[in-house]
C-alpha positions, -999 to 999 in steps of 0.1 A, spaced: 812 368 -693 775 372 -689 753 341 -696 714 335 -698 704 298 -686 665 288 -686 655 257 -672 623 240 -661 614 218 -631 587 202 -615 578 205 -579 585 178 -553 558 186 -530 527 205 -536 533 242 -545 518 263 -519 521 304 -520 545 296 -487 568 282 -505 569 304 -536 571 333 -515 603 315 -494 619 308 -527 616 340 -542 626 356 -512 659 339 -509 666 345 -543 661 381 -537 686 381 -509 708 365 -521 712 375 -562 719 410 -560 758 400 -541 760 376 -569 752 395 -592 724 377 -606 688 387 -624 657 367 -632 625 354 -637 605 326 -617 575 317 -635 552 285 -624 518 272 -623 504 239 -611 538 220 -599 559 234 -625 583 258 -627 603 281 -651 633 299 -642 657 323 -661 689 330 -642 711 362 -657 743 365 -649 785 357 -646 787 320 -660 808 305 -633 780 322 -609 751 311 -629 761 277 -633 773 270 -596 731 282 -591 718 255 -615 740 229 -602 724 236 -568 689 235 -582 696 203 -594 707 190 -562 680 205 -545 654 182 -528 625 207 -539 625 202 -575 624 169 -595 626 162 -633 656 195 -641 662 204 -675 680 231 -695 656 247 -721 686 274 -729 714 286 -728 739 313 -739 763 340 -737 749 373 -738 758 411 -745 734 424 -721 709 412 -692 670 407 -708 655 410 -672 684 438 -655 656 448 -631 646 423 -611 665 400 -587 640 377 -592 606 383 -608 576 363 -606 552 356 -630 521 330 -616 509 317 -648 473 313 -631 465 348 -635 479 355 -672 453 358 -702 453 318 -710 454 331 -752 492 341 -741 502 308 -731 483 289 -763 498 314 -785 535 295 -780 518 258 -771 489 231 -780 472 241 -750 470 272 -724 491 261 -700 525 259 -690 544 229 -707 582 236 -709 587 199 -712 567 199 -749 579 231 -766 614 238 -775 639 266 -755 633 292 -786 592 289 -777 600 291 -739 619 319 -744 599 338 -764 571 333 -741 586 347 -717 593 381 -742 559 380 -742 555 381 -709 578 408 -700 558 430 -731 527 425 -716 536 435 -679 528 402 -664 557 404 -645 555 409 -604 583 427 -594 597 430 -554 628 448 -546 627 427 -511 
């Protein structure tokens, strides 16, 4: 059975491109054995995450997010079971909210930037639609 989770965190230490790039580049090891897809989006020290794929898989992954020493303040903005994968191509995508048109992100909150903690799963979600729409996605195969 296929699943969807979305979650948000917040960074324990500063976010530095070293450590997005070492995140994402484990993830893109790693997922395609376990048969998982996604999307890593952050800006500033927070971060947004959708992880695609078999639920006992998927949530084995959260549970290790939520033990990991990296990320503080773990919540889940959605889940569900799903018919088909919304983000089948990438093993992990990235999408650094610092370089997207700011009117995307106040379209779905009060202010342009990138508050998973004040808007509900639904508007998180659908921002990220948006996102995947608009091409704002960076996509690595490695």
């Amino acid at each position: 059975m296929l699943v969807r989770l979305l979650y948000a965190s917040r960074a324990a230490k500063a976010l530095t491109p070293e450590v997005i790039e070492s995140i994402l580049a484990s993830s893109r090891k790693t997922n395609p054995a376990l048969g998982v897809t996604g999307l890593l989006c952050h800006s500033d020290e927070i971060f947004m995450q959708v992880l695609e794929g078999g639920r006992d898989t998927v949530n084995h992954l959260y549970s290790r997010i939520c033990s990991d020493s990296r990320h503080r303040d773990v919540i889940v903005l959605h889940y569900e079971e799903i018919t088909e994968r919304r983000f089948s191509s990438w093993t992990m995508g990235q999408v650094n909210l610092e370089r997207v048109n700011p009117s995307i992100l106040l379209k779905y909150s009060e202010r342009p930037v990138l508050d998973p903690y004040a808007v509900s799963g639904q508007v998180s979600m659908a921002l990220l639609d948006e996102l995947l729409a608009t091409a704002s996605i960076i996509s690595r195969s490695n």
